[in-house]
Gaussian input, Z-matrix of N, CA and C with variables (Angstrom, degrees):
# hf/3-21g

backbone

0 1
 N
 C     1     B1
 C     2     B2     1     A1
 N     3     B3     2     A2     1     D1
 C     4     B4     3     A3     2     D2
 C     5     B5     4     A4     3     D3
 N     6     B6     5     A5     4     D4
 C     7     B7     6     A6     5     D5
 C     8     B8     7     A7     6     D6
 N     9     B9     8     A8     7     D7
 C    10    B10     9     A9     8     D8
 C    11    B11    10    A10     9     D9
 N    12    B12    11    A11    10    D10
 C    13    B13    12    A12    11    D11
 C    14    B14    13    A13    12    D12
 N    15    B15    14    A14    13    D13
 C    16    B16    15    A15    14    D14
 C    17    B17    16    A16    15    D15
 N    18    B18    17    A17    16    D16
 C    19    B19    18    A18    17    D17
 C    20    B20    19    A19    18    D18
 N    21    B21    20    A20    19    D19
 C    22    B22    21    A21    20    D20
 C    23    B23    22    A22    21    D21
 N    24    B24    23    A23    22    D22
 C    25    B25    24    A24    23    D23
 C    26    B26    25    A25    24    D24
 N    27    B27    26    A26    25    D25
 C    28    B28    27    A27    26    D26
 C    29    B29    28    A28    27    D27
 N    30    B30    29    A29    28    D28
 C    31    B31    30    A30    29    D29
 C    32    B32    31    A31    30    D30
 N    33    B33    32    A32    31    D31
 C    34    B34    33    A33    32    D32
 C    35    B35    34    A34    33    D33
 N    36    B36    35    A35    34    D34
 C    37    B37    36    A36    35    D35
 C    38    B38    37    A37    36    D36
 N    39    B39    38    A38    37    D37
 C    40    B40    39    A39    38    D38
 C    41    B41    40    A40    39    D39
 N    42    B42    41    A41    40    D40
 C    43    B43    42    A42    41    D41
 C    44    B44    43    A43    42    D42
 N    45    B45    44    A44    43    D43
 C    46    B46    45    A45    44    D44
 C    47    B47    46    A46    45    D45
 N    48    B48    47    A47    46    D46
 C    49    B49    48    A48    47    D47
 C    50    B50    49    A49    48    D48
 N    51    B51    50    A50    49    D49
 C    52    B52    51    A51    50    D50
 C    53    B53    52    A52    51    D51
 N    54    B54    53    A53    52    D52
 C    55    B55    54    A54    53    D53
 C    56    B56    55    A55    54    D54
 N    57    B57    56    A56    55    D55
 C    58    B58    57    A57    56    D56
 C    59    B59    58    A58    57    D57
 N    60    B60    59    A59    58    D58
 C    61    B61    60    A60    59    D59
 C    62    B62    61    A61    60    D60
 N    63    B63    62    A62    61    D61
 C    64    B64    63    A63    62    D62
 C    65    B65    64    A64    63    D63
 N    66    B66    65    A65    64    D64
 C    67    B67    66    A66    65    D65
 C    68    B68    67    A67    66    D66
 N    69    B69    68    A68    67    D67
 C    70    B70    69    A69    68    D68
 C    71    B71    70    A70    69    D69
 N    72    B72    71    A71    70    D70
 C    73    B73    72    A72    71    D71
 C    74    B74    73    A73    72    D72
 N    75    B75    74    A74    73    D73
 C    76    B76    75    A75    74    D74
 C    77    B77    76    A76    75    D75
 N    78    B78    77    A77    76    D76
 C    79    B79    78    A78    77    D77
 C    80    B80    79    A79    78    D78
 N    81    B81    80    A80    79    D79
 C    82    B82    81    A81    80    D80
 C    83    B83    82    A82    81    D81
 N    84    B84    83    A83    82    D82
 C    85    B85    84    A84    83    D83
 C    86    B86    85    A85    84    D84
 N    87    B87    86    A86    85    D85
 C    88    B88    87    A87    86    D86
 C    89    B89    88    A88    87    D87
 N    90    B90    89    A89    88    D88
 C    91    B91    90    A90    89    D89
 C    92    B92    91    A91    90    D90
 N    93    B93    92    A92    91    D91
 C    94    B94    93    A93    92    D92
 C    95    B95    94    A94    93    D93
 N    96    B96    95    A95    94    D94
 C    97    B97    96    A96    95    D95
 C    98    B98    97    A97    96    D96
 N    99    B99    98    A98    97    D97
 C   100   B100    99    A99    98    D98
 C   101   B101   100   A100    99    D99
 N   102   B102   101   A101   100   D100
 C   103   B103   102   A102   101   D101
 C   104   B104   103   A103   102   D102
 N   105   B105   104   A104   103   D103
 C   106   B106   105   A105   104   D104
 C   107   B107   106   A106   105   D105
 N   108   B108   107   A107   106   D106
 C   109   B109   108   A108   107   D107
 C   110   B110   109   A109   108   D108
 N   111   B111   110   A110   109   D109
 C   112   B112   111   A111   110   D110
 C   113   B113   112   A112   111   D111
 N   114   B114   113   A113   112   D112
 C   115   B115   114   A114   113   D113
 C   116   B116   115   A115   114   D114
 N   117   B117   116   A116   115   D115
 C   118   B118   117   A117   116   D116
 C   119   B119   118   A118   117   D117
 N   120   B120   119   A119   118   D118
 C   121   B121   120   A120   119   D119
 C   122   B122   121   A121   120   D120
 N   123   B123   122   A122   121   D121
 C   124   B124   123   A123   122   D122
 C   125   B125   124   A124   123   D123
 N   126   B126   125   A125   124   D124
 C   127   B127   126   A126   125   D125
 C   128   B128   127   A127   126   D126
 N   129   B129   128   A128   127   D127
 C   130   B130   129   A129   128   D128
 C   131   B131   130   A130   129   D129
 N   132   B132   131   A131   130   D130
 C   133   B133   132   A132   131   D131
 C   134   B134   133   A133   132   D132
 N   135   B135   134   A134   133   D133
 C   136   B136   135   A135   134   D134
 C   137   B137   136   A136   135   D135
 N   138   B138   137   A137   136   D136
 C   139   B139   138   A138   137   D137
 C   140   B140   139   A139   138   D138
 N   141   B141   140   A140   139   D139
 C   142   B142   141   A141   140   D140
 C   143   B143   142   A142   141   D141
 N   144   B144   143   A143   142   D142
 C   145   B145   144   A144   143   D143
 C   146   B146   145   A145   144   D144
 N   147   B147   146   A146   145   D145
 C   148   B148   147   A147   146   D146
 C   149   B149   148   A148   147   D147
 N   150   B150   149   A149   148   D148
 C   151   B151   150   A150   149   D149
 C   152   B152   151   A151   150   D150
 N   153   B153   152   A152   151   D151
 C   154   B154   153   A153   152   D152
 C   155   B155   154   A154   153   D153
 N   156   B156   155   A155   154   D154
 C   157   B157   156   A156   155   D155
 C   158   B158   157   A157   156   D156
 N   159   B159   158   A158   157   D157
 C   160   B160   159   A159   158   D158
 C   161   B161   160   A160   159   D159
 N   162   B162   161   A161   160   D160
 C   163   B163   162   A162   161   D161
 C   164   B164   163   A163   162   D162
 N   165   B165   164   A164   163   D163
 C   166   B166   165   A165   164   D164
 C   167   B167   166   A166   165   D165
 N   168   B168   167   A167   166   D166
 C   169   B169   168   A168   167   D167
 C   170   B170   169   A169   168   D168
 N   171   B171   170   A170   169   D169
 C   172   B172   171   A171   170   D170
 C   173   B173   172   A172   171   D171
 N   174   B174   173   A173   172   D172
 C   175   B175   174   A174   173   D173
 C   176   B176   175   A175   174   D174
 N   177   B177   176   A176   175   D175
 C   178   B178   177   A177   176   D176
 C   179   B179   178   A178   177   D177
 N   180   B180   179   A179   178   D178
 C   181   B181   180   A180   179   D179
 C   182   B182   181   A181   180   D180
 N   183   B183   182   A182   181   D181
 C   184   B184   183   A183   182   D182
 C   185   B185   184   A184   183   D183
 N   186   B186   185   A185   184   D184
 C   187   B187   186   A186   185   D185
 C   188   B188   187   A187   186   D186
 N   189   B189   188   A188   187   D187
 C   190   B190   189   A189   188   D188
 C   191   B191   190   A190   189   D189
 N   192   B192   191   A191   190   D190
 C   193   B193   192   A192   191   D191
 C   194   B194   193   A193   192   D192
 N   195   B195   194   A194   193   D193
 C   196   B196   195   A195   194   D194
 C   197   B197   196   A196   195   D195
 N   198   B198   197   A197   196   D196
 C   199   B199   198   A198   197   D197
 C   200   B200   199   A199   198   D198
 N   201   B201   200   A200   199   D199
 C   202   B202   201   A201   200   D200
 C   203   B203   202   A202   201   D201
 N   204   B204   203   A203   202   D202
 C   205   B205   204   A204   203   D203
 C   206   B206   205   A205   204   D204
 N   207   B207   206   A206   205   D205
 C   208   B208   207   A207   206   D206
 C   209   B209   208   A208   207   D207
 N   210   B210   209   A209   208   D208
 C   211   B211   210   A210   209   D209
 C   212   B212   211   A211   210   D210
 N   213   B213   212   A212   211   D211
 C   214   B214   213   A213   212   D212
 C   215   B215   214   A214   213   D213
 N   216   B216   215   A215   214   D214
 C   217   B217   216   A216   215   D215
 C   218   B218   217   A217   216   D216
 N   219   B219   218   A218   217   D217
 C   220   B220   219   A219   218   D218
 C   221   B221   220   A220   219   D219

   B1=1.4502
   B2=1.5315
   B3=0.8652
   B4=1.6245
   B5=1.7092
   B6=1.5490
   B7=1.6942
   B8=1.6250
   B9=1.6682
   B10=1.6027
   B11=1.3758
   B12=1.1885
   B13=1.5345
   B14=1.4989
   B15=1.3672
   B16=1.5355
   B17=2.1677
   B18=1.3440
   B19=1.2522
   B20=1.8052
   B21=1.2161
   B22=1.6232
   B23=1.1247
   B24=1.4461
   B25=1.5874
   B26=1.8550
   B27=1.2351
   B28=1.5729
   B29=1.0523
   B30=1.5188
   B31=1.6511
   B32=1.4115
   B33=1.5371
   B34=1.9664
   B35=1.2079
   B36=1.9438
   B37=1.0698
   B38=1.7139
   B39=1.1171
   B40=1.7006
   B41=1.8925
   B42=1.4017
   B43=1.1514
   B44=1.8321
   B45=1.5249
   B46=1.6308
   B47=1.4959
   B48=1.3738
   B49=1.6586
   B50=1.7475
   B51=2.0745
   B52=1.1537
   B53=1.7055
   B54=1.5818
   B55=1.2339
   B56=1.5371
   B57=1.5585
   B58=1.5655
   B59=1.8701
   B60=1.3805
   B61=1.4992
   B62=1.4019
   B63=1.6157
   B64=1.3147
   B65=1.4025
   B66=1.2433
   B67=1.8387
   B68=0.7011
   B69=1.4420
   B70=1.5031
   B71=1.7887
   B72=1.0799
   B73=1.1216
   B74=1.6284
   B75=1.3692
   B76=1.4714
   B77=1.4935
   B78=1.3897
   B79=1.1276
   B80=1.9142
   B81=1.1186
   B82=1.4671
   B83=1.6185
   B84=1.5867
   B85=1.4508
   B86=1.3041
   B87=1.6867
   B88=1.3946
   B89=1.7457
   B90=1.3906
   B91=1.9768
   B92=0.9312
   B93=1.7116
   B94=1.5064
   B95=1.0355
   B96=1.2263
   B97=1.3360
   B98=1.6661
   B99=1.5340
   B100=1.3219
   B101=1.8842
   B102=0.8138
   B103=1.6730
   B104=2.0909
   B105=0.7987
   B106=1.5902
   B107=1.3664
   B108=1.4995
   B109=1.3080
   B110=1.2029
   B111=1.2469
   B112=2.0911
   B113=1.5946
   B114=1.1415
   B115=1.3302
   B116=1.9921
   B117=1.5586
   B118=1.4895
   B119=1.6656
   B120=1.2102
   B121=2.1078
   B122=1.4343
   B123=1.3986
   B124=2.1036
   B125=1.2505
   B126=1.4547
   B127=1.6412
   B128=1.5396
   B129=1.7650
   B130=1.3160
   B131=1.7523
   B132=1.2150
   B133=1.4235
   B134=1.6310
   B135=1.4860
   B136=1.0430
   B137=1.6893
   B138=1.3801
   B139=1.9413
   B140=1.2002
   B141=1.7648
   B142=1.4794
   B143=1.5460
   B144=1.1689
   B145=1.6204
   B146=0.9380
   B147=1.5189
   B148=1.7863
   B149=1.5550
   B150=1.6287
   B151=1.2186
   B152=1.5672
   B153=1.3282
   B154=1.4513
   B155=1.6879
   B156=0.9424
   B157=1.6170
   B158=1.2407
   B159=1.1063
   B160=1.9778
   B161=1.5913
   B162=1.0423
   B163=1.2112
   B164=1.4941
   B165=0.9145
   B166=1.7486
   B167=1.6231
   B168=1.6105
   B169=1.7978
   B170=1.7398
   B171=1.4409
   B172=2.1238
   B173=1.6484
   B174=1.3219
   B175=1.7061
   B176=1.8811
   B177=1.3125
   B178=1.3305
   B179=1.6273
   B180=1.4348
   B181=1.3024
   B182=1.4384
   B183=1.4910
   B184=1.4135
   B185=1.9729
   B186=1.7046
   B187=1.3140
   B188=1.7843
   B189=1.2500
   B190=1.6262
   B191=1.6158
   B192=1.4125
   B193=1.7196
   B194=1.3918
   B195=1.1929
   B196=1.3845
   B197=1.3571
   B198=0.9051
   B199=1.9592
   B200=1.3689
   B201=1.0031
   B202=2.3007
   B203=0.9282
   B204=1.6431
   B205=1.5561
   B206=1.5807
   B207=1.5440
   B208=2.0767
   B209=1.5662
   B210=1.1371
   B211=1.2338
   B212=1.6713
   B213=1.3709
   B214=1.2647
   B215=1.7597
   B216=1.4856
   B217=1.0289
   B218=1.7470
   B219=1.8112
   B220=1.5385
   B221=1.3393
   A1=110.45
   A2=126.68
   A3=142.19
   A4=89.28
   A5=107.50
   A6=108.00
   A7=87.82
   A8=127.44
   A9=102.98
   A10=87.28
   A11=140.99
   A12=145.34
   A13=118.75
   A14=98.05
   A15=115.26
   A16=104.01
   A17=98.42
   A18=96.18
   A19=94.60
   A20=112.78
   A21=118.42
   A22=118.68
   A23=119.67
   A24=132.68
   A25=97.33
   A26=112.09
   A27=98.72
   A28=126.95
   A29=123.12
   A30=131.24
   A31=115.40
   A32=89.50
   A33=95.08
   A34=105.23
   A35=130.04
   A36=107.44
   A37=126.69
   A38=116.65
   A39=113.39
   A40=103.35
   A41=124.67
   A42=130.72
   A43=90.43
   A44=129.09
   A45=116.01
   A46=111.66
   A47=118.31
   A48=113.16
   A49=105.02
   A50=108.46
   A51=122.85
   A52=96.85
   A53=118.06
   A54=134.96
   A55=107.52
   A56=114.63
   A57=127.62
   A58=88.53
   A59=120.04
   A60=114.78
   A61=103.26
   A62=112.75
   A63=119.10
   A64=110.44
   A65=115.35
   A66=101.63
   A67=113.02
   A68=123.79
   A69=123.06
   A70=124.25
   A71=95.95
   A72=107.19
   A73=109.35
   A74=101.93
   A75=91.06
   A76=120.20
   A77=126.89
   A78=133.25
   A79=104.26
   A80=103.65
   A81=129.93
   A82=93.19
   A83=121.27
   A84=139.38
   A85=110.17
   A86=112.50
   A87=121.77
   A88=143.33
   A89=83.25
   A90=108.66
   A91=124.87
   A92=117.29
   A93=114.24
   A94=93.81
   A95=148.49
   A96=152.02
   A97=95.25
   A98=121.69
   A99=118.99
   A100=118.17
   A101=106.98
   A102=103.91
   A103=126.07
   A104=93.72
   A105=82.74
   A106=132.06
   A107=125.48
   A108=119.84
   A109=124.20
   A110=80.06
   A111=100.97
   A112=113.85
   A113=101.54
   A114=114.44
   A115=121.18
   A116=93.35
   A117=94.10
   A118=121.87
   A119=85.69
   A120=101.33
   A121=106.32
   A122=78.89
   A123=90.15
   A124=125.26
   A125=104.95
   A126=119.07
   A127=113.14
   A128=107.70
   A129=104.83
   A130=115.12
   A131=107.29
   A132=116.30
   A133=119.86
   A134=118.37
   A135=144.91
   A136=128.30
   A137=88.57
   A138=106.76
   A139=140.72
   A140=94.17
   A141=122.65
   A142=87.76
   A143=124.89
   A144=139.75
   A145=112.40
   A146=113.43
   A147=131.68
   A148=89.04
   A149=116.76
   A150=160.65
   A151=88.39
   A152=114.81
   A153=127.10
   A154=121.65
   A155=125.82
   A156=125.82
   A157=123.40
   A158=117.66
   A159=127.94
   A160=89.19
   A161=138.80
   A162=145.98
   A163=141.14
   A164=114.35
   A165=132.84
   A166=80.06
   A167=88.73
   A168=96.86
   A169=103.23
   A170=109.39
   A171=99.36
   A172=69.84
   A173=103.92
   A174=112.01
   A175=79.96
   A176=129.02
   A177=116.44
   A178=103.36
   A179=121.33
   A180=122.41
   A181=127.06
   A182=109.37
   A183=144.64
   A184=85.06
   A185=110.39
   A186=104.32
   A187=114.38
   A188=113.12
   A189=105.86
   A190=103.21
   A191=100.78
   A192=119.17
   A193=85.23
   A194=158.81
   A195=158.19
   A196=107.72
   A197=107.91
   A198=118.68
   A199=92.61
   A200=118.21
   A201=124.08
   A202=111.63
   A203=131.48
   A204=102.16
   A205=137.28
   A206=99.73
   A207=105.82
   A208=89.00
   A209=137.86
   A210=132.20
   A211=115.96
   A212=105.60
   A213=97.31
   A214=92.27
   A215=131.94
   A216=109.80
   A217=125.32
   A218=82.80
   A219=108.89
   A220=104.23
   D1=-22.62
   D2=-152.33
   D3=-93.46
   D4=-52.39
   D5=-155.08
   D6=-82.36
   D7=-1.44
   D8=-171.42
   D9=-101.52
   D10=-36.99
   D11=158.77
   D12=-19.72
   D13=-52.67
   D14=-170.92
   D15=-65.21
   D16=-31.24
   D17=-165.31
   D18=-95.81
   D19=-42.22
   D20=159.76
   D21=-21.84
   D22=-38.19
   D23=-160.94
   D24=-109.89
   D25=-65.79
   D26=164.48
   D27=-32.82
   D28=-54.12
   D29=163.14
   D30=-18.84
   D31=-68.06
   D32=-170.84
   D33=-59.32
   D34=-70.76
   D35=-174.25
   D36=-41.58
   D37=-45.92
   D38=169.50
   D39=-35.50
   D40=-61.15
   D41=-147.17
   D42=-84.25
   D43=-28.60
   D44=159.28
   D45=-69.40
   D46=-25.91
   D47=-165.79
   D48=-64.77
   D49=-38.62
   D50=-159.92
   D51=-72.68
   D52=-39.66
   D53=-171.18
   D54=-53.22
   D55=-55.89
   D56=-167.84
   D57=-63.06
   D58=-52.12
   D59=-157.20
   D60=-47.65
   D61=-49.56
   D62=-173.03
   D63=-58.70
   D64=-45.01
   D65=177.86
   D66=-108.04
   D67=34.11
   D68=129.57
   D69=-81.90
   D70=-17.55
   D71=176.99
   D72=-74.70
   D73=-51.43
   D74=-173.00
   D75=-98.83
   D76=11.61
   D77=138.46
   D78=-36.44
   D79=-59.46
   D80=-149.24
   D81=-59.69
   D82=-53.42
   D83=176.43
   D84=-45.33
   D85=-63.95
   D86=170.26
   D87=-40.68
   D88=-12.54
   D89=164.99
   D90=-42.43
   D91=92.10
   D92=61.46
   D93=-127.69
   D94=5.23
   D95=-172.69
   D96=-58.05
   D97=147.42
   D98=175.87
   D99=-124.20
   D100=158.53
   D101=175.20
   D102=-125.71
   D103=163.04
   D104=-174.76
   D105=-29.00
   D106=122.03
   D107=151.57
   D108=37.67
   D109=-89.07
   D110=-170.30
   D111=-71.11
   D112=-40.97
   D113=178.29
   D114=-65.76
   D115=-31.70
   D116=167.31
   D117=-89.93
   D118=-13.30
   D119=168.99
   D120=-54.82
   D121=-56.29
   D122=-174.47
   D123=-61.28
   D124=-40.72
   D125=165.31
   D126=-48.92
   D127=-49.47
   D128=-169.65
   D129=-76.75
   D130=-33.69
   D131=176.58
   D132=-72.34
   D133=-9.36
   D134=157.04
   D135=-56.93
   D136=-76.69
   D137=150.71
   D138=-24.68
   D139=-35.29
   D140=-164.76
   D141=-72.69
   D142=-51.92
   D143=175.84
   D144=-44.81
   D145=-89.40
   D146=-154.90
   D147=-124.56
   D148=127.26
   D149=-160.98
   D150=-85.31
   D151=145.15
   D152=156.26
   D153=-47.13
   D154=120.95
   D155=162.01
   D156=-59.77
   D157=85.58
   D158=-174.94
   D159=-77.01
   D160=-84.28
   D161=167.68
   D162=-100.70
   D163=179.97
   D164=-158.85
   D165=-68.75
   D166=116.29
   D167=171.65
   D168=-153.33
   D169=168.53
   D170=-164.86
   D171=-90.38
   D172=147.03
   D173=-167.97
   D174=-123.87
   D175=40.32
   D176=161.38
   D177=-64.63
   D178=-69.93
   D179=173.84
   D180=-13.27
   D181=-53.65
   D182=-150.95
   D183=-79.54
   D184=-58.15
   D185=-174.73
   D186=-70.59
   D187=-24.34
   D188=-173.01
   D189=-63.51
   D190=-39.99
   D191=-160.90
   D192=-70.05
   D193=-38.01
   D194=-156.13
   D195=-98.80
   D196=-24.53
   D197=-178.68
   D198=-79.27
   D199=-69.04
   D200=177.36
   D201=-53.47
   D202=-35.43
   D203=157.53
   D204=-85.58
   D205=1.60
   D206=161.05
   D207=-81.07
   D208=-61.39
   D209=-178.12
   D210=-26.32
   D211=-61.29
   D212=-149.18
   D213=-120.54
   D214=8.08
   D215=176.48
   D216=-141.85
   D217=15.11
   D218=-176.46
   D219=-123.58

C-alpha cells in the first residue's frame, strides 16, 4: 500500500508540474495583459526553469524540469 501511495503522490506532482507548464504557457499567449503579483513571480521564477514553447518541440525535458520545480520549489 505504501509503494502504490508513493507513486499516487509522484503522479500528482507530475500532473501539477504538467498543469503549471500549461499556464505558463498561456499566461505567456495573453501578452501584454498582466496578472497578479504573485502569480507573475511564479510565472517568472518558473521561466527561470522551462523556456517558453515557440514551437513544436518533445516537451519530455520541459515536463521532468516542471515536475522538480513542484517538487522542490512549491
Amino acid at each position: 500500500a505504501a509503494t502504490k501511495l508513493a507513486r499516487v503522490i509522484e503522479n500528482c506532482f507530475a500532473i501539477q508540474g504538467i498543469e503549471l507548464l500549461n499556464a505558463a504557457q498561456a499566461l505567456d499567449f495573453r501578452r501584454p495583459l498582466k496578472s497578479s503579483q504573485k502569480i507573475e513571480n511564479l510565472h517568472a521564477t518558473f521561466r527561470n526553469e522551462v523556456s517558453f514553447l515557440a514551437a513544436d518541440r518533445n516537451t519530455s525535458l520541459d515536463m521532468k524540469a516542471a515536475l522538480n520545480f513542484v517538487k522542490n520549489t512549491l
